[in-house]
Backbone as ProteinMPNN parsed JSONL, in Angstrom:
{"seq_chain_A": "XXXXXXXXXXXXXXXXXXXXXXXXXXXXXXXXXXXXXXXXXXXXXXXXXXXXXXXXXXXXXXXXXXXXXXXXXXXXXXXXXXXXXXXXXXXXXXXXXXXXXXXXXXXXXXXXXXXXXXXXXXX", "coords_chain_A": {"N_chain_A": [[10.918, -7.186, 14.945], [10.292, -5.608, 12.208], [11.142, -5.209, 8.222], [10.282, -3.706, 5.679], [9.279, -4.042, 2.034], [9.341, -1.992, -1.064], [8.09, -2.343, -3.981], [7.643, -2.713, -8.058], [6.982, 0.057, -8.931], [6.147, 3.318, -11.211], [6.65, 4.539, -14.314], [2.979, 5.855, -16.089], [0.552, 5.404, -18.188], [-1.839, 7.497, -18.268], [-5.102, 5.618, -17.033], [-4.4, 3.271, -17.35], [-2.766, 0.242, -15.547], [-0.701, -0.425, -13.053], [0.96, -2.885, -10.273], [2.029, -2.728, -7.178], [4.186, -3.818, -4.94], [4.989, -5.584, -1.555], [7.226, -6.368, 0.245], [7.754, -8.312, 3.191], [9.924, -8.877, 5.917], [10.472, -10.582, 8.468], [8.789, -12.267, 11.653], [6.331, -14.008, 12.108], [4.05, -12.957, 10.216], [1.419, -12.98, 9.736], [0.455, -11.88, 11.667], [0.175, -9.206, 11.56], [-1.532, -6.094, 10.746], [-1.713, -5.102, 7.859], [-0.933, -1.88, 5.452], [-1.573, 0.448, 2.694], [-0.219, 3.528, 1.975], [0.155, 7.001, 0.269], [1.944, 9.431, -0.744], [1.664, 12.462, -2.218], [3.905, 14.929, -3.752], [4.294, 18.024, -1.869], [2.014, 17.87, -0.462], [0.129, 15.994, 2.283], [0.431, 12.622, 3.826], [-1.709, 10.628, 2.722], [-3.923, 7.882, 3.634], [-4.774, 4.875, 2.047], [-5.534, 2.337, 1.952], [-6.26, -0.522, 4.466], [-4.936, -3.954, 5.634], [-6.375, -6.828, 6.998], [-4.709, -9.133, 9.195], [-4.913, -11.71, 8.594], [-5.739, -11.283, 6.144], [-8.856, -11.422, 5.612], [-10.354, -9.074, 5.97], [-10.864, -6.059, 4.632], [-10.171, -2.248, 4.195], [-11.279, 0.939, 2.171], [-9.603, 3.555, 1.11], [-12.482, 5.965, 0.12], [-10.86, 7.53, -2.344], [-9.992, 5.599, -3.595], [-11.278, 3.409, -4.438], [-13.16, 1.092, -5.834], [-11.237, 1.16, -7.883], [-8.454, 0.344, -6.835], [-6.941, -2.361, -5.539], [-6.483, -4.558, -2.759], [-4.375, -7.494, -1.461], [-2.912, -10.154, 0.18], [-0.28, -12.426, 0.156], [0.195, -15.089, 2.431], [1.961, -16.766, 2.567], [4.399, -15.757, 1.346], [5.306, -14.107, 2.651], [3.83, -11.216, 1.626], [2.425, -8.594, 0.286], [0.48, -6.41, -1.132], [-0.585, -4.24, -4.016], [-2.936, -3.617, -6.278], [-3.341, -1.48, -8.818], [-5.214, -0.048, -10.761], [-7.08, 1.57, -14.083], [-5.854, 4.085, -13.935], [-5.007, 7.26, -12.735], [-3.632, 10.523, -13.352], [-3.622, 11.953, -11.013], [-2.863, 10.329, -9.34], [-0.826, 10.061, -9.083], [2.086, 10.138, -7.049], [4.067, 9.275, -3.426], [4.081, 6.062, -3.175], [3.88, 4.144, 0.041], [4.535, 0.91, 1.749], [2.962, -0.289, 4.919], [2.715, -1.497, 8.199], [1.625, -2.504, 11.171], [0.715, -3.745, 14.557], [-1.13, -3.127, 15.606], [-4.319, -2.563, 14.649], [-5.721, -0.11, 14.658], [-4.298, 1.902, 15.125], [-2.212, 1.581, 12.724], [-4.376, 2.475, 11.02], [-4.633, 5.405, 11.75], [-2.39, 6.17, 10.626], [-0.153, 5.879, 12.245], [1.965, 3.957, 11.922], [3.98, 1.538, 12.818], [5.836, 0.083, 11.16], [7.137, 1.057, 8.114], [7.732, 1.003, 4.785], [10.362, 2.117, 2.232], [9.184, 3.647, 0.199], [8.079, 3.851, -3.16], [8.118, 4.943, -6.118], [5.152, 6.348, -7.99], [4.253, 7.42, -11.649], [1.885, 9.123, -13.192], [1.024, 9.717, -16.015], [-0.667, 12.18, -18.253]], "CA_chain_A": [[11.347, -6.21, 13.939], [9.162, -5.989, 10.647], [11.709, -4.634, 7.373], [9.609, -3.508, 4.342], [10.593, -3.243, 0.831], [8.345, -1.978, -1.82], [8.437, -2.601, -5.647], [6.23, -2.238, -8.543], [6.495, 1.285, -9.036], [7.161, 3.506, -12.387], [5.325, 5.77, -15.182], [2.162, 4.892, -16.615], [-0.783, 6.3, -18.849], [-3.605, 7.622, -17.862], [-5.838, 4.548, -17.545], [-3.021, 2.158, -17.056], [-2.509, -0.347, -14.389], [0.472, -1.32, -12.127], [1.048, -3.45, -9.079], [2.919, -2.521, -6.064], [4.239, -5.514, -4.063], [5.359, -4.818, -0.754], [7.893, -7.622, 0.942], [8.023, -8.096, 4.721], [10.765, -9.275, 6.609], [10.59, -11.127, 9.751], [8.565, -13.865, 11.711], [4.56, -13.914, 12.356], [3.931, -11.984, 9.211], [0.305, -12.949, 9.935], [-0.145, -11.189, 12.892], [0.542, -7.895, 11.523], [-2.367, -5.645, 9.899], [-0.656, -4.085, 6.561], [-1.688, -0.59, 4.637], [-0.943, 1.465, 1.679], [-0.327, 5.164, 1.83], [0.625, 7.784, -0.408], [2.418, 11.229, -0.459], [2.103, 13.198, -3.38], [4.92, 16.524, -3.565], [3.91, 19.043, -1.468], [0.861, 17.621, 0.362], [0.625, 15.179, 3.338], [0.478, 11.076, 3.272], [-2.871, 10.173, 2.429], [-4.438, 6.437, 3.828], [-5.142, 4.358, 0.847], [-6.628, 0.712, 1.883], [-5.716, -1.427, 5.43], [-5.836, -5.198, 5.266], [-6.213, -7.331, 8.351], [-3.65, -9.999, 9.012], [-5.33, -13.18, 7.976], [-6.593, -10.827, 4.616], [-9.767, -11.437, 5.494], [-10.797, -7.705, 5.744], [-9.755, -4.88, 3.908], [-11.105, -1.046, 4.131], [-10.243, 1.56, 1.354], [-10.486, 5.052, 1.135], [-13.202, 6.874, -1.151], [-10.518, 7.828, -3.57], [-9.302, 4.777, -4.462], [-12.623, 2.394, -4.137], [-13.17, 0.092, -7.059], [-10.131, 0.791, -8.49], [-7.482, -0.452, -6.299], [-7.101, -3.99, -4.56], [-5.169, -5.058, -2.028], [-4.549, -8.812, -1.165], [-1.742, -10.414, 0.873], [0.051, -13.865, 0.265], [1.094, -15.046, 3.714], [2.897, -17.626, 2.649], [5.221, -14.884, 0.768], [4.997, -12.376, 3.265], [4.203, -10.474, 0.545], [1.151, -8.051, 0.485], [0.056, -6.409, -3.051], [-1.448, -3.087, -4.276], [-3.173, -3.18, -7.351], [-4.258, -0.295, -9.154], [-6.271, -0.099, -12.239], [-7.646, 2.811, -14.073], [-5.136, 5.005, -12.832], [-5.06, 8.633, -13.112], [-2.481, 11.709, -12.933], [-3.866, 12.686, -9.555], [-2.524, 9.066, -8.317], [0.975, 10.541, -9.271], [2.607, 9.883, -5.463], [5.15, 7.717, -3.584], [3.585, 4.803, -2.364], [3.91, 3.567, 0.985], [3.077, 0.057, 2.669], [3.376, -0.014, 6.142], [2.767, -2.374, 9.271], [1.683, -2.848, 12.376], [0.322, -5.165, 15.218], [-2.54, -2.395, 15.616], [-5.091, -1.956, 13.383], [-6.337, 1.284, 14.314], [-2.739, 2.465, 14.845], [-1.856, 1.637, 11.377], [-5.529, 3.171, 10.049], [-4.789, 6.196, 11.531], [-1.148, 6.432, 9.642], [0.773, 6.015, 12.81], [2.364, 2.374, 11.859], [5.558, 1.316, 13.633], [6.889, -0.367, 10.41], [7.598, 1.356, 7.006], [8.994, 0.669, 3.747], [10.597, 3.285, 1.585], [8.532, 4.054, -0.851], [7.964, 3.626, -4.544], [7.249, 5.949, -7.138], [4.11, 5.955, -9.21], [3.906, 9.032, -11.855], [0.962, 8.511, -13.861], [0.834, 11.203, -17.242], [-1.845, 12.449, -19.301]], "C_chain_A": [[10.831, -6.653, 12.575], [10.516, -5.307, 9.229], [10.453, -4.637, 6.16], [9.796, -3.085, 3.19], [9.305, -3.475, -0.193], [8.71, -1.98, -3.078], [7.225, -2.559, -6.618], [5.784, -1.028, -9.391], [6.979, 1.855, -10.217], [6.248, 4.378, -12.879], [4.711, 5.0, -15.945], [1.119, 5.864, -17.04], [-1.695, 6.409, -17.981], [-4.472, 6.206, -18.454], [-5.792, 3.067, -17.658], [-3.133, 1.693, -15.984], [-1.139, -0.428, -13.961], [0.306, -1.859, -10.801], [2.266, -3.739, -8.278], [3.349, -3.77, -5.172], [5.051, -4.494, -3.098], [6.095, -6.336, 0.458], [8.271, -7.369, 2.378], [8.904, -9.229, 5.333], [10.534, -9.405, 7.895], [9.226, -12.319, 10.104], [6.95, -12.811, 12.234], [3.612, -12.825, 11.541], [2.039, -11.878, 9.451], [-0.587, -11.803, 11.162], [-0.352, -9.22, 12.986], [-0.736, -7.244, 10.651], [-1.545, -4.837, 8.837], [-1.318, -2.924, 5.862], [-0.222, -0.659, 3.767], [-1.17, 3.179, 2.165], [0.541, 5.582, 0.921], [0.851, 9.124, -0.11], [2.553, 11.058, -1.778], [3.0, 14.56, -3.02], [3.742, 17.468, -3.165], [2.598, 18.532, -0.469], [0.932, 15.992, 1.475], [0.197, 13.591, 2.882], [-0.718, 10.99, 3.629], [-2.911, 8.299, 2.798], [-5.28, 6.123, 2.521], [-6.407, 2.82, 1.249], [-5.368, 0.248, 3.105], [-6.124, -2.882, 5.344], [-5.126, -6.23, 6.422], [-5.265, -8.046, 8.412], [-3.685, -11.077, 8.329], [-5.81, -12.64, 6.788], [-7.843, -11.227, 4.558], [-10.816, -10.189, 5.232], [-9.757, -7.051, 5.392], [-10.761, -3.648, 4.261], [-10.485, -0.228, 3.38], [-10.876, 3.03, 1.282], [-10.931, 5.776, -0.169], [-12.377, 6.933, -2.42], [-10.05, 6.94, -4.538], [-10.569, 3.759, -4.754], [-12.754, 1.801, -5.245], [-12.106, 0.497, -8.193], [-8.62, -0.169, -8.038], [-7.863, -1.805, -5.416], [-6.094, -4.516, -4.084], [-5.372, -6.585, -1.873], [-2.779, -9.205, -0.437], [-1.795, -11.991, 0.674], [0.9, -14.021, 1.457], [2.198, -16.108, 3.606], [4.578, -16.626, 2.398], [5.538, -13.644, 1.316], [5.174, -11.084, 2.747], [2.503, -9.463, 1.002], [1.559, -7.088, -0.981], [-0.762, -5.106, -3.317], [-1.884, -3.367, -6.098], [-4.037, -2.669, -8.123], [-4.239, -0.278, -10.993], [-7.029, 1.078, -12.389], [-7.246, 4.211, -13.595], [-5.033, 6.842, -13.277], [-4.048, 9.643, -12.451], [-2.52, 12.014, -11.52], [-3.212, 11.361, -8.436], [-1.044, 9.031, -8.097], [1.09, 10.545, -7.436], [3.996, 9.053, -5.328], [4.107, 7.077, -2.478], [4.203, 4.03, -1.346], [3.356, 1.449, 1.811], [3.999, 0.154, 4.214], [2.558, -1.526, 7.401], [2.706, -2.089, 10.614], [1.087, -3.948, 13.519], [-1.267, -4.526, 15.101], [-3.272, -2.006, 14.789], [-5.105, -0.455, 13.417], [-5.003, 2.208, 14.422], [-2.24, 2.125, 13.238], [-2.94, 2.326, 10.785], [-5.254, 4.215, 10.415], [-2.811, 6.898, 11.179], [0.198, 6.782, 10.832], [1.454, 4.68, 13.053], [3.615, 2.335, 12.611], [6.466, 0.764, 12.317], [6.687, 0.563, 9.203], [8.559, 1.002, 6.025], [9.29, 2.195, 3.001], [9.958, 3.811, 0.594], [8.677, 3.578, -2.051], [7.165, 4.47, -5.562], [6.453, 5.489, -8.161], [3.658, 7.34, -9.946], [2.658, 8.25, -13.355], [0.881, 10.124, -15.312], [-0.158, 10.752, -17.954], [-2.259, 12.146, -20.363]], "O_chain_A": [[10.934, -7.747, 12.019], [10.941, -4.386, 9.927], [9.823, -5.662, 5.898], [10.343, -2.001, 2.986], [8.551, -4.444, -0.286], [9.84, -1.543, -3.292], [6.065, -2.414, -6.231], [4.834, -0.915, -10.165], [8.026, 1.373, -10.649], [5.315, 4.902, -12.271], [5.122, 3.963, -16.465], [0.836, 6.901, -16.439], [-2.203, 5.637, -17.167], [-4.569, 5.787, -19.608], [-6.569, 2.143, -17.896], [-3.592, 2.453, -15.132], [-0.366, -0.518, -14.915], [-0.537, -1.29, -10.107], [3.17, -4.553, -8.469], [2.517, -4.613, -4.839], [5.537, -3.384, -3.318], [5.442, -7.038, 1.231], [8.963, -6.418, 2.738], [8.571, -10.409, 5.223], [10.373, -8.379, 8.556], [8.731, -13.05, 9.247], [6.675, -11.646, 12.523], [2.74, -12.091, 12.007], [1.457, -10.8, 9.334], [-1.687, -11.273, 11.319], [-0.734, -8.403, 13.824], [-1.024, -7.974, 9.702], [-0.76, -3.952, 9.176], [-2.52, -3.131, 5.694], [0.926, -1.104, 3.787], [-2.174, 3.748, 2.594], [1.541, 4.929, 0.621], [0.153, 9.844, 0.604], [3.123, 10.186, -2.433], [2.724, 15.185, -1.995], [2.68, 17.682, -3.75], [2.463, 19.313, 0.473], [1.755, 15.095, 1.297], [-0.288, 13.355, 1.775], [-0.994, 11.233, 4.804], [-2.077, 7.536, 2.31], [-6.173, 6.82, 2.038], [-7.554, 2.523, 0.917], [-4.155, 0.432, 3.002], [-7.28, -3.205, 5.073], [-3.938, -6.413, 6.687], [-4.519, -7.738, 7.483], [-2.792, -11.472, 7.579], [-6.428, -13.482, 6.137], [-8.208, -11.476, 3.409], [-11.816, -10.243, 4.516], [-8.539, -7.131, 5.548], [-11.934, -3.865, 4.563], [-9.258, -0.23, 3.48], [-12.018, 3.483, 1.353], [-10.251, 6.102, -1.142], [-12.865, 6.532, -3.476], [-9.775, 7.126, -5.723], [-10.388, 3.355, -5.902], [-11.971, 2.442, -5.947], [-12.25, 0.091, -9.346], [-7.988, -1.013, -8.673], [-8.898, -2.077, -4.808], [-5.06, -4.885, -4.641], [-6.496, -7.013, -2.135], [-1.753, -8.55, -0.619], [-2.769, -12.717, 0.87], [1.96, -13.427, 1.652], [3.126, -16.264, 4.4], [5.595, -16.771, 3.076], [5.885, -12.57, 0.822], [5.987, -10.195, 3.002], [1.717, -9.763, 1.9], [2.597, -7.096, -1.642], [-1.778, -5.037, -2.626], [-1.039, -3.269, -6.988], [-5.194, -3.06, -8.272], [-3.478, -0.449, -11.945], [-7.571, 1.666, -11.453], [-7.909, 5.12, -13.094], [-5.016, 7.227, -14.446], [-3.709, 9.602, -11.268], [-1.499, 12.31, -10.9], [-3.114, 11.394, -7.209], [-0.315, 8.371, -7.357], [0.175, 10.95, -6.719], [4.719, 8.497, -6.154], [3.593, 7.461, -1.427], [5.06, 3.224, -1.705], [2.271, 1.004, 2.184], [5.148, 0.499, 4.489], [1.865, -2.415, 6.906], [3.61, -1.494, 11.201], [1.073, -5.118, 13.135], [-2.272, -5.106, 14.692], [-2.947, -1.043, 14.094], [-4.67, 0.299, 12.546], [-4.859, 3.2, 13.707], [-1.761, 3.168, 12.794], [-2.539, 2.964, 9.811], [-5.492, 4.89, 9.414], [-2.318, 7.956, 11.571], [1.159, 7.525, 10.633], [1.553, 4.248, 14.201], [4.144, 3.394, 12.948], [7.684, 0.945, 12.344], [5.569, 1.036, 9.405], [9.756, 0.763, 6.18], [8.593, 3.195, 3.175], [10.591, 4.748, 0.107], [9.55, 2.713, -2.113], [5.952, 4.6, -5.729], [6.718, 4.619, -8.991], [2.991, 8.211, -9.386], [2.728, 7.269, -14.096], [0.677, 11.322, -15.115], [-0.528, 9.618, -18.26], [-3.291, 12.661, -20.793]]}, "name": "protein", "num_of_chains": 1, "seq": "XXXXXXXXXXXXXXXXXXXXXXXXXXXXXXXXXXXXXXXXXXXXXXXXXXXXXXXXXXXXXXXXXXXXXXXXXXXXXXXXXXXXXXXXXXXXXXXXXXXXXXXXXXXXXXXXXXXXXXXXXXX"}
Protein backbone atom coordinates (compact mmCIF):
# COMPACT_ATOMS: atom_id res chain seq x y z
CA UNK A 1 0.00 0.00 0.00
CA UNK A 2 1.59 3.32 -1.46
CA UNK A 3 -0.31 6.74 0.46
CA UNK A 4 0.44 10.01 -1.45
CA UNK A 5 0.32 13.46 -0.24
CA UNK A 6 0.98 16.39 -2.39
CA UNK A 7 2.12 19.96 -1.42
CA UNK A 8 3.54 22.93 -3.03
CA UNK A 9 0.59 24.21 -4.58
CA UNK A 10 -0.99 27.97 -4.68
CA UNK A 11 -1.35 31.26 -6.99
CA UNK A 12 1.34 32.54 -8.97
CA UNK A 13 2.18 35.12 -11.85
CA UNK A 14 2.45 34.55 -15.06
CA UNK A 15 6.12 33.59 -15.38
CA UNK A 16 6.47 32.48 -11.83
CA UNK A 17 7.77 29.30 -10.49
CA UNK A 18 6.55 26.79 -7.82
CA UNK A 19 7.44 23.32 -6.67
CA UNK A 20 5.12 20.54 -6.03
CA UNK A 21 6.51 17.87 -3.66
CA UNK A 22 4.74 14.78 -3.57
CA UNK A 23 5.36 12.41 -0.23
CA UNK A 24 5.00 8.62 -0.44
CA UNK A 25 4.15 6.44 2.20
CA UNK A 26 5.20 2.96 2.55
CA UNK A 27 8.19 0.48 1.99
CA UNK A 28 10.29 -0.05 -1.44
CA UNK A 29 9.61 3.47 -2.51
CA UNK A 30 12.24 2.65 -5.16
CA UNK A 31 10.50 0.19 -6.90
CA UNK A 32 7.67 2.27 -7.84
CA UNK A 33 7.69 4.45 -11.21
CA UNK A 34 6.08 8.01 -10.10
CA UNK A 35 4.12 10.71 -12.50
CA UNK A 36 2.56 14.05 -12.51
CA UNK A 37 -0.84 14.74 -13.95
CA UNK A 38 -3.11 17.49 -14.18
CA UNK A 39 -6.90 18.28 -14.47
CA UNK A 40 -7.82 21.59 -15.32
CA UNK A 41 -12.04 22.46 -14.67
CA UNK A 42 -13.94 21.03 -17.14
CA UNK A 43 -11.45 19.01 -19.23
CA UNK A 44 -9.85 15.56 -18.60
CA UNK A 45 -6.39 14.68 -16.57
CA UNK A 46 -3.68 15.38 -18.79
CA UNK A 47 -0.02 13.20 -18.36
CA UNK A 48 2.61 15.64 -17.42
CA UNK A 49 6.22 13.83 -16.92
CA UNK A 50 6.85 9.86 -15.56
CA UNK A 51 10.04 9.16 -13.67
CA UNK A 52 11.44 5.67 -13.33
CA UNK A 53 12.12 4.34 -9.89
CA UNK A 54 15.83 4.66 -9.48
CA UNK A 55 15.19 8.51 -11.27
CA UNK A 56 17.25 7.60 -13.75
CA UNK A 57 14.70 8.25 -16.60
CA UNK A 58 12.14 10.66 -16.93
CA UNK A 59 9.69 11.37 -20.10
CA UNK A 60 7.58 14.65 -20.32
CA UNK A 61 4.88 15.67 -22.32
CA UNK A 62 5.27 18.39 -25.21
CA UNK A 63 3.46 20.89 -23.09
CA UNK A 64 5.47 21.02 -20.35
CA UNK A 65 9.17 20.25 -21.94
CA UNK A 66 11.88 22.57 -20.76
CA UNK A 67 9.91 24.04 -18.36
CA UNK A 68 9.11 21.55 -15.82
CA UNK A 69 11.49 19.03 -13.91
CA UNK A 70 10.87 16.26 -12.10
CA UNK A 71 13.46 14.54 -9.75
CA UNK A 72 12.89 12.11 -6.86
CA UNK A 73 14.86 11.85 -3.46
CA UNK A 74 14.64 8.19 -2.48
CA UNK A 75 15.98 8.58 0.54
CA UNK A 76 12.80 10.98 1.34
CA UNK A 77 10.42 9.14 -0.53
CA UNK A 78 9.77 12.24 -1.79
CA UNK A 79 9.45 12.95 -5.60
CA UNK A 80 9.33 16.80 -6.86
CA UNK A 81 7.64 18.80 -9.67
CA UNK A 82 9.20 21.82 -10.62
CA UNK A 83 7.74 24.27 -12.77
CA UNK A 84 9.22 27.37 -14.10
CA UNK A 85 7.91 29.87 -16.50
CA UNK A 86 4.52 29.09 -15.72
CA UNK A 87 1.55 30.20 -17.51
CA UNK A 88 -2.40 30.67 -16.98
CA UNK A 89 -3.06 27.65 -19.15
CA UNK A 90 -1.03 25.57 -16.32
CA UNK A 91 -3.97 26.74 -14.01
CA UNK A 92 -5.00 22.84 -12.86
CA UNK A 93 -4.93 20.44 -9.87
CA UNK A 94 -1.91 18.62 -9.85
CA UNK A 95 -1.67 15.07 -9.43
CA UNK A 96 1.36 12.64 -8.54
CA UNK A 97 0.63 9.24 -8.77
CA UNK A 98 2.34 5.67 -8.52
CA UNK A 99 2.76 2.57 -9.64
CA UNK A 100 4.89 -0.69 -10.00
CA UNK A 101 4.09 -0.36 -13.90
CA UNK A 102 5.52 1.99 -15.94
CA UNK A 103 3.37 1.87 -18.82
CA UNK A 104 0.35 1.52 -16.49
CA UNK A 105 1.17 4.68 -14.81
CA UNK A 106 2.14 6.43 -18.49
CA UNK A 107 -1.01 5.66 -19.67
CA UNK A 108 -2.84 7.45 -16.46
CA UNK A 109 -4.10 4.22 -15.10
CA UNK A 110 -1.81 4.26 -11.72
CA UNK A 111 -2.99 2.20 -8.75
CA UNK A 112 -1.75 4.91 -6.27
CA UNK A 113 -2.94 8.60 -6.07
CA UNK A 114 -2.55 11.57 -4.05
CA UNK A 115 -5.18 14.23 -3.75
CA UNK A 116 -4.25 16.83 -5.53
CA UNK A 117 -2.93 20.34 -5.23
CA UNK A 118 -3.98 23.42 -6.66
CA UNK A 119 -1.92 25.53 -8.99
CA UNK A 120 -3.86 28.82 -10.38
CA UNK A 121 -1.48 30.73 -12.28
CA UNK A 122 -3.01 34.65 -13.29
CA UNK A 123 -2.21 37.01 -15.89
Amino acid sequence: QVQLVESGGGLVQAGGSLRLSCAASGRSFNTYAMGWFRQAPGKERDFLVIITGNGASTRYADSVKGRFTTSRDIALNTVYLQMNSLKPEDTAVYYCAADLSYSKLRSGSATYWGQGTQVTVSS
